[in-house]
DSSP file (Angstrom, degrees, kcal/mol; ACC not computed):
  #  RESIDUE AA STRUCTURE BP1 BP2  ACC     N-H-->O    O-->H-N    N-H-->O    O-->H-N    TCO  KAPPA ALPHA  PHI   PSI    X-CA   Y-CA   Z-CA
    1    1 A X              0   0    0      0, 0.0     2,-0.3     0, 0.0    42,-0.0   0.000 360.0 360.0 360.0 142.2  -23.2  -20.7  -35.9
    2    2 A X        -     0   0    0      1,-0.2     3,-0.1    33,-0.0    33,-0.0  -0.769 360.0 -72.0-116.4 174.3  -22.2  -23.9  -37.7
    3    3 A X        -     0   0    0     -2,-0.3    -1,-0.2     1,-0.1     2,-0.1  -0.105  69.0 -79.3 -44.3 148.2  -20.5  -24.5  -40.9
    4    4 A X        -     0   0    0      1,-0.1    -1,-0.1     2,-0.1     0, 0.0  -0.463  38.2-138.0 -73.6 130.2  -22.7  -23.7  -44.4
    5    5 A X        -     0   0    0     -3,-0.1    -1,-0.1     2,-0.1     3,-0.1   0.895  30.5-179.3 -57.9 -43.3  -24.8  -26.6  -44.6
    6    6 A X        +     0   0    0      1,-0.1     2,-0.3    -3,-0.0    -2,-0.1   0.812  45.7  93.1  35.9  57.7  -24.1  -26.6  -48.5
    7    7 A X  S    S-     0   0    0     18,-0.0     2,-0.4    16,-0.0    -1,-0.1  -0.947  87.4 -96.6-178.1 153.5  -26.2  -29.7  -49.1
    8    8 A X        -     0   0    0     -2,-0.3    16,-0.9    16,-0.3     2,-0.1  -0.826  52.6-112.9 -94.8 108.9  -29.7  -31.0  -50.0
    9    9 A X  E     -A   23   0A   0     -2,-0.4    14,-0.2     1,-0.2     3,-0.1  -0.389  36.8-178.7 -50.4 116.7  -31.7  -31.9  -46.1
   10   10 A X  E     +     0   0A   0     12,-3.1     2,-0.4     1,-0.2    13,-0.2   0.634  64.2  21.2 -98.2 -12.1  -31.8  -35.4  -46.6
   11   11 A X  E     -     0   0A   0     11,-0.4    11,-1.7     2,-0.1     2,-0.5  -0.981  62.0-175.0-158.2 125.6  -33.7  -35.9  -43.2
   12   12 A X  E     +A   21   0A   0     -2,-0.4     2,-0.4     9,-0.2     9,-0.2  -0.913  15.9 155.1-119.0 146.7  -35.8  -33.5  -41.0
   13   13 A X  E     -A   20   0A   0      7,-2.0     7,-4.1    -2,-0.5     2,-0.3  -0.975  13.5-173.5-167.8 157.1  -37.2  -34.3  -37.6
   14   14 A X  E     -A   19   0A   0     -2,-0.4     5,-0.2     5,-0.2     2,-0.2  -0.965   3.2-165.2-157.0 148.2  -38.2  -32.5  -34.6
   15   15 A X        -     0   0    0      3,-2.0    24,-0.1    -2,-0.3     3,-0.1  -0.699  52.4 -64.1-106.1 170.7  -39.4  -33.0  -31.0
   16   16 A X  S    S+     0   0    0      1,-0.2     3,-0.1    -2,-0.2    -2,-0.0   0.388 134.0   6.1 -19.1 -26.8  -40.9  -31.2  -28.3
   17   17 A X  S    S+     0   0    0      1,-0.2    22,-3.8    22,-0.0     2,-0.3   0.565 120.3  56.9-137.2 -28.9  -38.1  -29.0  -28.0
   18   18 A X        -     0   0    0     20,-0.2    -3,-2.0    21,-0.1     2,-0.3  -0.850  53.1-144.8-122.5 142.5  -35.2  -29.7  -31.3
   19   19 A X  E     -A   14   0A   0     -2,-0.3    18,-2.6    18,-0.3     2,-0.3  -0.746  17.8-160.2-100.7 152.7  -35.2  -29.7  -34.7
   20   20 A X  E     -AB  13  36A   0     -7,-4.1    -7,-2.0    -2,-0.3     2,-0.3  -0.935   7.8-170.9-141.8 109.7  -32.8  -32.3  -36.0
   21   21 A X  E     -AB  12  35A   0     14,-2.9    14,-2.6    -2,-0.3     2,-0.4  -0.863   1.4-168.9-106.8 161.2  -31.4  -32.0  -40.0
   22   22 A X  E     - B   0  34A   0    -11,-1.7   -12,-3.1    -2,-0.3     2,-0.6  -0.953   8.0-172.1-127.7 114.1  -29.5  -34.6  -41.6
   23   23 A X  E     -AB   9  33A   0     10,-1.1    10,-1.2    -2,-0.4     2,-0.3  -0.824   9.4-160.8-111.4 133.6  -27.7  -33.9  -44.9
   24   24 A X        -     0   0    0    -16,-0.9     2,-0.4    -2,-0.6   -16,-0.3  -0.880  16.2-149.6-105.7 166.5  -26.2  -37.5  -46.4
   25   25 A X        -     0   0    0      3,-0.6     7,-0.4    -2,-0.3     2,-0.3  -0.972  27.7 -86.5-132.2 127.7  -23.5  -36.3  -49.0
   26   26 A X  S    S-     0   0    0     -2,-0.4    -2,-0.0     1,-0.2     3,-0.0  -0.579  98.8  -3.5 -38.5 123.9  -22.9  -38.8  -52.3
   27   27 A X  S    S+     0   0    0     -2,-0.3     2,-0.7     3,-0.0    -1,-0.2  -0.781 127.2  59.4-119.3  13.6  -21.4  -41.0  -52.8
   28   28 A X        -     0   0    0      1,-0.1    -3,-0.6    25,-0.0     4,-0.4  -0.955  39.8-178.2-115.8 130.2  -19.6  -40.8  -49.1
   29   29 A X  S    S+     0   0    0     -2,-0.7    24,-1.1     1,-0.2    23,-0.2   0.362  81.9  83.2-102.1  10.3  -21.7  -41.0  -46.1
   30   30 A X  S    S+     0   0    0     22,-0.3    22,-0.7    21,-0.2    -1,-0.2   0.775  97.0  46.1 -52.7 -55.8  -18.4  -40.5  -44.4
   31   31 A X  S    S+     0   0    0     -3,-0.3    19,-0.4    -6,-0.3    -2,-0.2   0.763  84.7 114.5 -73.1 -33.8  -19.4  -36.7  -45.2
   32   32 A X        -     0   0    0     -7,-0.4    19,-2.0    -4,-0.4    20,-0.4   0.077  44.5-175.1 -48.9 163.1  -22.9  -36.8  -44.1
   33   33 A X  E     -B   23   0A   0    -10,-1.2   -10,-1.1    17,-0.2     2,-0.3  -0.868  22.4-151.2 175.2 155.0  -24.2  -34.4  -40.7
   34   34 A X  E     -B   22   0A   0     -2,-0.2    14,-1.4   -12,-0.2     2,-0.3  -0.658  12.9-157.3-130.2 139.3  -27.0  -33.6  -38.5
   35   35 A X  E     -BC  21  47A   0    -14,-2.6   -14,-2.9    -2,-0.3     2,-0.4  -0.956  11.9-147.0-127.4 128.0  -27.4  -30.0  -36.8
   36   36 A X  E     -BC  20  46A   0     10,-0.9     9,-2.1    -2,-0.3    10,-1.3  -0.801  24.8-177.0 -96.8 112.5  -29.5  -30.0  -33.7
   37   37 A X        -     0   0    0    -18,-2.6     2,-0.5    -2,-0.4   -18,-0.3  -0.484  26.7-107.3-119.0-174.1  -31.3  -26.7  -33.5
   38   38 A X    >>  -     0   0    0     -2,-0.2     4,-0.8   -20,-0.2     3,-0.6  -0.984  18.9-143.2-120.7 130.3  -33.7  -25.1  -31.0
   39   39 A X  T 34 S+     0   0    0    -22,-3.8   -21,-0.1    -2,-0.5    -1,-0.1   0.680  90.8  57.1 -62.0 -24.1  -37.0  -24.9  -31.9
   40   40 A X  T 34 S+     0   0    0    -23,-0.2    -1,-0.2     1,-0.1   -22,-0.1   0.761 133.7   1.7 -71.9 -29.5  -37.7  -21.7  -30.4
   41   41 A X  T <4 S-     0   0    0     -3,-0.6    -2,-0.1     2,-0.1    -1,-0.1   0.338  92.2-121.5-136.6  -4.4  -35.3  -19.6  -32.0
   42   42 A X     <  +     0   0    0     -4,-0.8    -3,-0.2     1,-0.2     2,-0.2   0.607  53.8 164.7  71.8  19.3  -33.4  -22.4  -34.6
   43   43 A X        -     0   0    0     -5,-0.3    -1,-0.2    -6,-0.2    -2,-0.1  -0.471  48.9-105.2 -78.4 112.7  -30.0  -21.6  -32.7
   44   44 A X        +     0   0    0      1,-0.2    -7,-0.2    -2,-0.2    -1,-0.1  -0.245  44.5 176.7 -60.5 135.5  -27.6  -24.1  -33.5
   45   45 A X        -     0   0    0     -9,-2.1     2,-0.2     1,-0.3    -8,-0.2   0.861  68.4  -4.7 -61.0 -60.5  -27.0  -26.8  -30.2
   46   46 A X  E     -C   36   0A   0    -10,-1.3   -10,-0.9     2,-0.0     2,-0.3  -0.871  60.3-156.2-147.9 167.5  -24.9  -29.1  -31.4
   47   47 A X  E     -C   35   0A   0     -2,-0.2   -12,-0.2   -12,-0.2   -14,-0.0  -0.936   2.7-166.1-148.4 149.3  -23.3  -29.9  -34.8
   48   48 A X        -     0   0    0    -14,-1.4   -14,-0.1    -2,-0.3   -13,-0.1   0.139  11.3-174.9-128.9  30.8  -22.0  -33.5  -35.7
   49   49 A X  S    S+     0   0    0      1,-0.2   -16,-0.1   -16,-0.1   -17,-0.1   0.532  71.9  30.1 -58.6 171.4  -19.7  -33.1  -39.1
   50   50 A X        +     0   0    0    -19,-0.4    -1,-0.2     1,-0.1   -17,-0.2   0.793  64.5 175.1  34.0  49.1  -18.6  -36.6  -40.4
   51   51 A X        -     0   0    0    -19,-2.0   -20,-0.2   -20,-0.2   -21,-0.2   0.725  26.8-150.1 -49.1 -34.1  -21.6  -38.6  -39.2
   52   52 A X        +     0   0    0    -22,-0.7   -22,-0.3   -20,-0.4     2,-0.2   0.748  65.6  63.3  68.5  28.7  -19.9  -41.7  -41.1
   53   53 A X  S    S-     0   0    0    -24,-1.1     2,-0.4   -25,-0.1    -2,-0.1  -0.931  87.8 -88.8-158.7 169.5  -23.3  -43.4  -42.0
   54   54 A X              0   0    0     -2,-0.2   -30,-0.1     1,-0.2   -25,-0.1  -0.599 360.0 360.0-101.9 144.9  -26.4  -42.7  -43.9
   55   55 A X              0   0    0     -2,-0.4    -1,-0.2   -32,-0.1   -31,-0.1   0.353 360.0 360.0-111.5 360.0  -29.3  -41.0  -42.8
């Protein structure tokens, strides 16, 4: 489980195996973060809060 996304997907992308969303938050990109999912099942991987640039 991660934190509630609470945010507009500003970026979606997936490979072979992972989905990657990217949420930028306004008017700090200090706030923005990407969750790494598995494609098979969506189960979150990895979670990156305070990505601290825009995506």
């Amino acid at each position: 489980e991660s934190p509630d996304f609470s945010g507009t997907v500003s970026a979606l992308v997936a490979d072979e195996d992972f989905i990657y969303a990217g949420r930028w938050y306004f008017p700090t990109p200090a706030s923005s973060s990407v969750w790494k999912l598995q494609k098979s099942d969506l189960a979150v991987v990895e979670y990156s809060p305070g990505y601290g640039h825009y995506i």
